[in-house]
Each structure stands twice: as structure tokens, then as C-alpha cells.
PDBQT receptor file of N, H, CA, C and O in Angstrom, charges set to zero:
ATOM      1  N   UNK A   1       0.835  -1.211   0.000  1.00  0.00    +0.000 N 
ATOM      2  CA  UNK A   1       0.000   0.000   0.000  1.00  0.00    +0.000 C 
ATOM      3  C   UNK A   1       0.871   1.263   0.000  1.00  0.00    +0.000 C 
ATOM      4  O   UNK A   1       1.766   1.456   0.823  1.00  0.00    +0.000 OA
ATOM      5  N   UNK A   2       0.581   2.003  -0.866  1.00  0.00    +0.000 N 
ATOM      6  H   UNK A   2      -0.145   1.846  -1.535  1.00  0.00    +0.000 HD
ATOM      7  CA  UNK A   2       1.068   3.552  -0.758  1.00  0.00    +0.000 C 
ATOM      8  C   UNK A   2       0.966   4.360  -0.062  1.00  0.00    +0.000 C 
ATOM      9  O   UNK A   2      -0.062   5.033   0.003  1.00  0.00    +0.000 OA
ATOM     10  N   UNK A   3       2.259   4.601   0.866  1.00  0.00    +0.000 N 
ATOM     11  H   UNK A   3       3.095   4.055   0.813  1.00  0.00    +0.000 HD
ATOM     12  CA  UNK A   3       2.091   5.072   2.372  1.00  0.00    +0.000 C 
ATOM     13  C   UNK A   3       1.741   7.052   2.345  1.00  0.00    +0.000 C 
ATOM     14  O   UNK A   3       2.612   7.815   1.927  1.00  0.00    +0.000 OA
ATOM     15  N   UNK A   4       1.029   7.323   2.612  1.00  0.00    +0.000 N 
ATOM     16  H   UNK A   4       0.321   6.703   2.951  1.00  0.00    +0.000 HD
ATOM     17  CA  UNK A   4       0.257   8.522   3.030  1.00  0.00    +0.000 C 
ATOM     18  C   UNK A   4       1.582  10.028   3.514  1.00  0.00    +0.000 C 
ATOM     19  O   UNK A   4       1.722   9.955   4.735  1.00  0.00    +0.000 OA
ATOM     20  N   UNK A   5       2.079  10.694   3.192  1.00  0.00    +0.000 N 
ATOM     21  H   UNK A   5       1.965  10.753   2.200  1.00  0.00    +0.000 HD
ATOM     22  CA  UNK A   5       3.104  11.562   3.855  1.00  0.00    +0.000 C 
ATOM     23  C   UNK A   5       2.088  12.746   4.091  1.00  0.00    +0.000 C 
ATOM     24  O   UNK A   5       1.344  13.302   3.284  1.00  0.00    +0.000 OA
ATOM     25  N   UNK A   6       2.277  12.965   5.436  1.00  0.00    +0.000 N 
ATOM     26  H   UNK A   6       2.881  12.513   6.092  1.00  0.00    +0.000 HD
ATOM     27  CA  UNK A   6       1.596  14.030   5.993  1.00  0.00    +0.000 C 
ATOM     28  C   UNK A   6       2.437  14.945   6.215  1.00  0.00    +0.000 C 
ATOM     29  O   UNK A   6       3.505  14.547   5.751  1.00  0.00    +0.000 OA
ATOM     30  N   UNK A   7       2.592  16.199   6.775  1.00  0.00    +0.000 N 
ATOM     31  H   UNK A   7       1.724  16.522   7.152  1.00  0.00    +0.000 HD
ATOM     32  CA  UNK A   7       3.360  17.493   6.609  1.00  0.00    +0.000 C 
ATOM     33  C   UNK A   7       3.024  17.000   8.317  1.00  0.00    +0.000 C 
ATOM     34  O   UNK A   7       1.968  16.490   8.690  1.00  0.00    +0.000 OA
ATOM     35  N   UNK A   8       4.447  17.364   9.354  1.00  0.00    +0.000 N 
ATOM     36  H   UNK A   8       5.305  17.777   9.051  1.00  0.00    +0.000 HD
ATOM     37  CA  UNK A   8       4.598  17.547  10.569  1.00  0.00    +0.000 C 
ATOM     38  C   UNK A   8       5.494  18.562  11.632  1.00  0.00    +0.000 C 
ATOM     39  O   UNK A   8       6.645  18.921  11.383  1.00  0.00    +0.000 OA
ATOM     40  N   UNK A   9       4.979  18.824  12.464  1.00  0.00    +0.000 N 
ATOM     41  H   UNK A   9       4.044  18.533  12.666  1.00  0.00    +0.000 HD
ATOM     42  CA  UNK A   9       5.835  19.726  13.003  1.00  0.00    +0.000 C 
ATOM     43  C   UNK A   9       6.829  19.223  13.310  1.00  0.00    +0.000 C 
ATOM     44  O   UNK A   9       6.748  18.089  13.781  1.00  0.00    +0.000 OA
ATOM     45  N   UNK A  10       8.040  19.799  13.183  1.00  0.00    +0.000 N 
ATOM     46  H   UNK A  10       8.106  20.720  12.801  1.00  0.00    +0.000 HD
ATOM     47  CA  UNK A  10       9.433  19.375  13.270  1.00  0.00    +0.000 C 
ATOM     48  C   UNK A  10       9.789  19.653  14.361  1.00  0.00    +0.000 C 
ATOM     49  O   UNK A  10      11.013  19.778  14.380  1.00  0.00    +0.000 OA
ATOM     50  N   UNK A  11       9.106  19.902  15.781  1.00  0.00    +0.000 N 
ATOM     51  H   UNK A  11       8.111  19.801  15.766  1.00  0.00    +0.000 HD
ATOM     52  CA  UNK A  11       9.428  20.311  16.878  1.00  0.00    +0.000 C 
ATOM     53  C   UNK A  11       8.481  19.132  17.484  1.00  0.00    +0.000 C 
ATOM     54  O   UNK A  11       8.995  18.053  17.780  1.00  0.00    +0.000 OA
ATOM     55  N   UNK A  12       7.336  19.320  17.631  1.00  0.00    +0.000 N 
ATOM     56  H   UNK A  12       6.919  20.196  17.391  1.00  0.00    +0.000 HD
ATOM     57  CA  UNK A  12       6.243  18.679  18.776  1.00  0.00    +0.000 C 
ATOM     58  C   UNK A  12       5.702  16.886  17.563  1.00  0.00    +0.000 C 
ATOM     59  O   UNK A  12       4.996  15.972  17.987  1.00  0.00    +0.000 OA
ATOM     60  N   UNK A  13       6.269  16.947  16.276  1.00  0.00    +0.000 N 
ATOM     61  H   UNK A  13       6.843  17.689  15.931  1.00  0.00    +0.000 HD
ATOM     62  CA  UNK A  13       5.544  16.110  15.572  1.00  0.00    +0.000 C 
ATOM     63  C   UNK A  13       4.005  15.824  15.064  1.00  0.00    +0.000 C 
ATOM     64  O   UNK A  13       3.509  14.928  14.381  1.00  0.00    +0.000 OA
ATOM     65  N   UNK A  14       3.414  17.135  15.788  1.00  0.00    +0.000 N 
ATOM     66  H   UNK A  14       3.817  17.863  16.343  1.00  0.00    +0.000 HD
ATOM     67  CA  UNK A  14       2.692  17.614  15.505  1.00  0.00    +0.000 C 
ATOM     68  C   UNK A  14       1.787  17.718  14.214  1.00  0.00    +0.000 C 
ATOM     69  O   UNK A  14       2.252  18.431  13.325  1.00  0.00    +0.000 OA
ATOM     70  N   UNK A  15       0.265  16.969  13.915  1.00  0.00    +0.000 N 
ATOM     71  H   UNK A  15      -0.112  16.390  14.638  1.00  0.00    +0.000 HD
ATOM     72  CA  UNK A  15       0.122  17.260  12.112  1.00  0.00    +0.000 C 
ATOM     73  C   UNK A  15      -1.270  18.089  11.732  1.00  0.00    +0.000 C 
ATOM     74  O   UNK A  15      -1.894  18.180  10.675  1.00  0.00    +0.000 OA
ATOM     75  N   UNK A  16      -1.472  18.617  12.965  1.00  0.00    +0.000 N 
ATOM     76  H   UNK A  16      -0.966  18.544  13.825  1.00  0.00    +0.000 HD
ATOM     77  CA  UNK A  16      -2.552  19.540  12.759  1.00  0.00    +0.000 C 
ATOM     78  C   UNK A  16      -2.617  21.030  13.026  1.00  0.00    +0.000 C 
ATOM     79  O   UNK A  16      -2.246  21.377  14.147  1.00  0.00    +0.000 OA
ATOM     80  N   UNK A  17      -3.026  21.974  12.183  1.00  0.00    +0.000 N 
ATOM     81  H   UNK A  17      -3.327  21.693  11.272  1.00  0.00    +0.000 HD
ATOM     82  CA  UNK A  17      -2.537  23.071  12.322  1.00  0.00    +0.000 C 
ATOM     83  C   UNK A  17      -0.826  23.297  11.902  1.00  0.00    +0.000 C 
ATOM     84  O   UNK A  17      -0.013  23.800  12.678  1.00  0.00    +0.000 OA
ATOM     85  N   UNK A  18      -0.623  22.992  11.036  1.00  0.00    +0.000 N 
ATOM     86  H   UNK A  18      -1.283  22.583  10.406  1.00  0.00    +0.000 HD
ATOM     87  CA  UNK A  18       1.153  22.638  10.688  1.00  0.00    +0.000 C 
ATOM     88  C   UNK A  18       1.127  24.172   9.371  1.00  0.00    +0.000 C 
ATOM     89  O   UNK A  18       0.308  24.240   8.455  1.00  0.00    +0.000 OA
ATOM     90  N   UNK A  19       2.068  25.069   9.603  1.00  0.00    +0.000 N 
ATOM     91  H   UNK A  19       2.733  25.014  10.347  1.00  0.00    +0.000 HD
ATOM     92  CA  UNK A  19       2.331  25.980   8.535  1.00  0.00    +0.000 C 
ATOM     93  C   UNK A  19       3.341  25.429   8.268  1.00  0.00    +0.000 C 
ATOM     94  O   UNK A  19       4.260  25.085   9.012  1.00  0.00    +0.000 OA
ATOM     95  N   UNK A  20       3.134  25.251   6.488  1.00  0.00    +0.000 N 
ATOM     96  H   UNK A  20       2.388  25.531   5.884  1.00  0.00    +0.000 HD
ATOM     97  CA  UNK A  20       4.567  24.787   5.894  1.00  0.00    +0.000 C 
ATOM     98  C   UNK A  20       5.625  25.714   5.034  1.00  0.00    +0.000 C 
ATOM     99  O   UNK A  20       6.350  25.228   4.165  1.00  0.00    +0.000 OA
ATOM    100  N   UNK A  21       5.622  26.709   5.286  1.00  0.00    +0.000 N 
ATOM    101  H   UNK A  21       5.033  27.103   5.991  1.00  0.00    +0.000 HD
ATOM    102  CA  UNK A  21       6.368  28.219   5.714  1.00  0.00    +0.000 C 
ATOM    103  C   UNK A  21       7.457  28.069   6.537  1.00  0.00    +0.000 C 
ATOM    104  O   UNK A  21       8.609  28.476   6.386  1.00  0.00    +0.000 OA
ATOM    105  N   UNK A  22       6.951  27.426   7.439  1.00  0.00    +0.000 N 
ATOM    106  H   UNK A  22       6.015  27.095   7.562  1.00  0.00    +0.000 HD
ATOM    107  CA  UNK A  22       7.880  27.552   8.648  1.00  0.00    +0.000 C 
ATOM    108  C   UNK A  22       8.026  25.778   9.014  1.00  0.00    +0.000 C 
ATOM    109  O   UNK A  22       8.938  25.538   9.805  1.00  0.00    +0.000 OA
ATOM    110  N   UNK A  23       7.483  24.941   8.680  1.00  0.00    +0.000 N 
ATOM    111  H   UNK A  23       6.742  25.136   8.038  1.00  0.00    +0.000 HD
ATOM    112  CA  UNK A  23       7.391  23.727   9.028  1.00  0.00    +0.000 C 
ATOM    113  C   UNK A  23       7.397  23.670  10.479  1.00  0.00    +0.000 C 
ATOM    114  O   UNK A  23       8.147  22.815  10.950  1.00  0.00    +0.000 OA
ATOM    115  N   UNK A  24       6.816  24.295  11.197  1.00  0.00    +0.000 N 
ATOM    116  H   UNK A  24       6.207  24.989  10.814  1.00  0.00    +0.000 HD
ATOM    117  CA  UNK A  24       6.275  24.418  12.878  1.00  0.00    +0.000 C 
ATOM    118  C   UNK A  24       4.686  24.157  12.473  1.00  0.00    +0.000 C 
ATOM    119  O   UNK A  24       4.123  24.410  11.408  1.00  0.00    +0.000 OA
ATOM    120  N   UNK A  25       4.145  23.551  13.717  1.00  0.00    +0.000 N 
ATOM    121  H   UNK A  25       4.603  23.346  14.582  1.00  0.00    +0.000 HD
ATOM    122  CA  UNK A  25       2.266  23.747  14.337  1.00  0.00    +0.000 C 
ATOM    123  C   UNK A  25       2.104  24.952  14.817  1.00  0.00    +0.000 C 
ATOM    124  O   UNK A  25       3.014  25.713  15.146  1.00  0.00    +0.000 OA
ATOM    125  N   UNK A  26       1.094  25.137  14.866  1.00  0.00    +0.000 N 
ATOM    126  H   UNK A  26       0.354  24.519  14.599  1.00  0.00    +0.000 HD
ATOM    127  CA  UNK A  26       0.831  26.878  15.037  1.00  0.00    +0.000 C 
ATOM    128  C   UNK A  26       1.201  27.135  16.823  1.00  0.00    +0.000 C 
ATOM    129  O   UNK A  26       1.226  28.182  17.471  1.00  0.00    +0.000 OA
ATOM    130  N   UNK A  27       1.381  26.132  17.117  1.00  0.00    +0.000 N 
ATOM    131  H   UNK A  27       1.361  25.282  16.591  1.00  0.00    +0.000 HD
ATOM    132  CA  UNK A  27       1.457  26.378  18.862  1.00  0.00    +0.000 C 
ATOM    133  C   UNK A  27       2.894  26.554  19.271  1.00  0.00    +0.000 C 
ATOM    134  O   UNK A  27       3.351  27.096  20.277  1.00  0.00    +0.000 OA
ATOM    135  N   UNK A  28       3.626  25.850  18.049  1.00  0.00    +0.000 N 
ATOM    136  H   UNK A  28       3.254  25.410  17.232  1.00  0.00    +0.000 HD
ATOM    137  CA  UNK A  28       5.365  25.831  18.164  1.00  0.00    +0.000 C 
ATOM    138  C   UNK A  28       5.489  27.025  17.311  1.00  0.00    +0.000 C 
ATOM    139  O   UNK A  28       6.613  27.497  17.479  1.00  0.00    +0.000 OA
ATOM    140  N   UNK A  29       5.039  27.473  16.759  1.00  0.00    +0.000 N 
ATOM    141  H   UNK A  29       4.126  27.090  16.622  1.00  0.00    +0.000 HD
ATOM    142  CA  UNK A  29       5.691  28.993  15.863  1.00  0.00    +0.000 C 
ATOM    143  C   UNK A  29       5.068  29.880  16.883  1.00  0.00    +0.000 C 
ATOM    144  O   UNK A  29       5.723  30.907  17.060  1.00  0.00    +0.000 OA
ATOM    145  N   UNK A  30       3.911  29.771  17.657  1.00  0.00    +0.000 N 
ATOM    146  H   UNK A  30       3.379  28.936  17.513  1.00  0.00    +0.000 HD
ATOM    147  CA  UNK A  30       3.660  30.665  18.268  1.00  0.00    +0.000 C 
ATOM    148  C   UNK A  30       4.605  31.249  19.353  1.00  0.00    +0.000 C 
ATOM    149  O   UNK A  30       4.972  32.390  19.633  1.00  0.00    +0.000 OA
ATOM    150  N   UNK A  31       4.918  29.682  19.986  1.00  0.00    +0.000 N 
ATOM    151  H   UNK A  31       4.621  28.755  19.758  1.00  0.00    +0.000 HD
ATOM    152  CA  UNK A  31       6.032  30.057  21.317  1.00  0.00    +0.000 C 
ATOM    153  C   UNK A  31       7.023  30.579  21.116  1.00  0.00    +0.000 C 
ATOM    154  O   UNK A  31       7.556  31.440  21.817  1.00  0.00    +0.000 OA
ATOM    155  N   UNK A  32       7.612  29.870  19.575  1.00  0.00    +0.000 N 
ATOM    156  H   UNK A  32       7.179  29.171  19.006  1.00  0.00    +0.000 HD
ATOM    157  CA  UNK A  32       8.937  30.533  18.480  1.00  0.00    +0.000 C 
ATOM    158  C   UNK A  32       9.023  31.669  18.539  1.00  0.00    +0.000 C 
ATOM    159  O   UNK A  32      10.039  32.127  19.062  1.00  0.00    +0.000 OA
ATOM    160  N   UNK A  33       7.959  32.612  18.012  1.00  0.00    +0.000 N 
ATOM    161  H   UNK A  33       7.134  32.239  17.588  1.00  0.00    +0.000 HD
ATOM    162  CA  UNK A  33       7.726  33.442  17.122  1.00  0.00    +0.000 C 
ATOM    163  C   UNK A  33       7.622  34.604  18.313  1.00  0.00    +0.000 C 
ATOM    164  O   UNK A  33       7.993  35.759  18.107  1.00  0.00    +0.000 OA
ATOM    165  N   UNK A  34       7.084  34.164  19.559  1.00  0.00    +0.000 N 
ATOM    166  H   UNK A  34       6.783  33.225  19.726  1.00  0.00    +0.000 HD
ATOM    167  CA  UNK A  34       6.951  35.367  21.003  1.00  0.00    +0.000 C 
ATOM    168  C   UNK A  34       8.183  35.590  21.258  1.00  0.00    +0.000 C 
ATOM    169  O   UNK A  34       8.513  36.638  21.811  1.00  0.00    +0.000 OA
ATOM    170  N   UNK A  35       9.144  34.587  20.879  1.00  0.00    +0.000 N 
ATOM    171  H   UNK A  35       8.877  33.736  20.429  1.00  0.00    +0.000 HD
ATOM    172  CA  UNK A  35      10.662  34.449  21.817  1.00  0.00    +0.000 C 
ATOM    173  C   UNK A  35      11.512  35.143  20.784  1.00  0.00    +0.000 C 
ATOM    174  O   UNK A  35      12.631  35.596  21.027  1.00  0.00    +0.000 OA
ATOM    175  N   UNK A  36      10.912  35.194  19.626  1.00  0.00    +0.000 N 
ATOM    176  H   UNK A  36      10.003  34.826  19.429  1.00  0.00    +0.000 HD
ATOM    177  CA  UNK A  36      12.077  35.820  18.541  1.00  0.00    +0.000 C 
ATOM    178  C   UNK A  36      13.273  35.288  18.059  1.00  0.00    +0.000 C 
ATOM    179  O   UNK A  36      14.318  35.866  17.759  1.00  0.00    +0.000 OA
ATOM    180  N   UNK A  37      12.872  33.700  18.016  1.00  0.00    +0.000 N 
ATOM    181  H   UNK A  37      12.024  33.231  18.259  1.00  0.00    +0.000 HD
ATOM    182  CA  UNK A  37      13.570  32.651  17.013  1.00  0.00    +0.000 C 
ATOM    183  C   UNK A  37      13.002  32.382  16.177  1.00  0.00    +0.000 C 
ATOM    184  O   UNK A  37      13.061  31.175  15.946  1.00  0.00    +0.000 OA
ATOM    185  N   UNK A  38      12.107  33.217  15.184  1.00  0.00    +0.000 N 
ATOM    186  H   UNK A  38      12.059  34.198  15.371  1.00  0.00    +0.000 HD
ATOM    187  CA  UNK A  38      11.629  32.685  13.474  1.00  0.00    +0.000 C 
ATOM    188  C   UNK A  38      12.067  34.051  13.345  1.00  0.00    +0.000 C 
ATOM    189  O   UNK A  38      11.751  35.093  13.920  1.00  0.00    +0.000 OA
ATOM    190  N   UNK A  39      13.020  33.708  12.281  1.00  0.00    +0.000 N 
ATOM    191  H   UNK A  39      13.277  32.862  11.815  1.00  0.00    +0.000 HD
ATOM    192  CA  UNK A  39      13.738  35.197  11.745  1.00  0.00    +0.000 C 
ATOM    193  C   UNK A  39      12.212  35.869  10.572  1.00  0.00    +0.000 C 
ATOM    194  O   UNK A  39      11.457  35.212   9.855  1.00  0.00    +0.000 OA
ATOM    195  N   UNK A  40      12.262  37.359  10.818  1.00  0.00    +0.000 N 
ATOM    196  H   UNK A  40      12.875  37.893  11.400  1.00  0.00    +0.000 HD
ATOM    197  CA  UNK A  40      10.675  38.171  10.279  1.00  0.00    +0.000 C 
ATOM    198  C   UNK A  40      10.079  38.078  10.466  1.00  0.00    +0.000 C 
ATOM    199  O   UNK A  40       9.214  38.364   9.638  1.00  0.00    +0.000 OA
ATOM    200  N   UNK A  41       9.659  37.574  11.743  1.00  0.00    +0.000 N 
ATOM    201  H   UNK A  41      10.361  37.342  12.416  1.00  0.00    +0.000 HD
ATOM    202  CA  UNK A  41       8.298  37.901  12.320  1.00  0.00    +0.000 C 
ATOM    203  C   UNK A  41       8.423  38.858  13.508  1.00  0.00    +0.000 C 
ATOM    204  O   UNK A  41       9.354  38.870  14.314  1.00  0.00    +0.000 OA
ATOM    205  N   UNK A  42       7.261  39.724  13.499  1.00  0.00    +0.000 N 
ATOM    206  H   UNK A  42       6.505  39.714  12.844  1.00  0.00    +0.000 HD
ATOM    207  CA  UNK A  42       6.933  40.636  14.565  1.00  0.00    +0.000 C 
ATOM    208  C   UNK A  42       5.501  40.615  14.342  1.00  0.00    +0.000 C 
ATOM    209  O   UNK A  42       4.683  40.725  13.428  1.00  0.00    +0.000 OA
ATOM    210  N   UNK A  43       5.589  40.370  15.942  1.00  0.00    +0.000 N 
ATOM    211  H   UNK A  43       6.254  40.281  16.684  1.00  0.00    +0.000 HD
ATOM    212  CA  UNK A  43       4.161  41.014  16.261  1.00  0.00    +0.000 C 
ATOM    213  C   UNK A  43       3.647  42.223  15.682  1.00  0.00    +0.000 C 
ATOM    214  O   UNK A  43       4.229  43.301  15.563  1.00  0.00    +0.000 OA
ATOM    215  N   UNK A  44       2.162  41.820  15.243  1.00  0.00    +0.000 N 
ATOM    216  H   UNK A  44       1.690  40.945  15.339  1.00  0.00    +0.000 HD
ATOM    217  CA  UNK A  44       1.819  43.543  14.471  1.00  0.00    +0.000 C 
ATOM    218  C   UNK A  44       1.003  44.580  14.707  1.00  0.00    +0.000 C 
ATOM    219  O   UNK A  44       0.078  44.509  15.516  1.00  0.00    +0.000 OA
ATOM    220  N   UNK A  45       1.282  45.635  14.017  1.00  0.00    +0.000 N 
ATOM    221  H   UNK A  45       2.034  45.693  13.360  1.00  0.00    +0.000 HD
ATOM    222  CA  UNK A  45       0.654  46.829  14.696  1.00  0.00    +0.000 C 
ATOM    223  C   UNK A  45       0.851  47.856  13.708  1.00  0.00    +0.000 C 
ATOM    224  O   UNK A  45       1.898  48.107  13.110  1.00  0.00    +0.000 OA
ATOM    225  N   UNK A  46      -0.488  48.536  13.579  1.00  0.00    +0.000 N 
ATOM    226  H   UNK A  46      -1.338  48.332  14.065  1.00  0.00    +0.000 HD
ATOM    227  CA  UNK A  46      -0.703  49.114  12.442  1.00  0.00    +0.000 C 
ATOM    228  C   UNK A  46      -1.454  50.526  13.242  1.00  0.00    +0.000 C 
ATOM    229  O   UNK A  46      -1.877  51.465  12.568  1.00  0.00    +0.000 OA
TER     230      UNK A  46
């Protein structure tokens, strides 16, 4: 049988909610992304 490849977070293994941008789950880019280890992201404000 032809095995299925799902997209996963490369931190938690995570396969729901997964941006593949960043190949993080939205809960691991989130914590990432507060701490200012995903290079270009900032919080925004307009």
C-alpha cells in the first residue's frame, strides 16, 4: 500500500494546524515566534 506523507511539526511532531512556511504547528511557531527565534516575524501593529 502507498504510504500517506503528511506534513509535521518538526518540533512537537505535531500534524494539525502545521504551517509549511515555517514547518512548525501553530502552537510551536507561536512560542517561536513570542521568543524571537523565526527570523521576520513581529508582532503587528498598524
Amino acid at each position: 500500500n502507498p504510504m500517506r506523507v503528511r506534513n509535521r511539526c518538526s518540533v512537537t511532531g505535531r500534524a494539525r494546524g502545521y504551517i509549511r512556511k515555517f514547518g512548525l504547528s501553530r502552537i510551536t511557531f507561536r512560542e517561536y515566534a513570542s521568543k524571537g527565534q523565526v527570523p521576520g516575524v513581529t508582532k503587528s501593529s498598524w
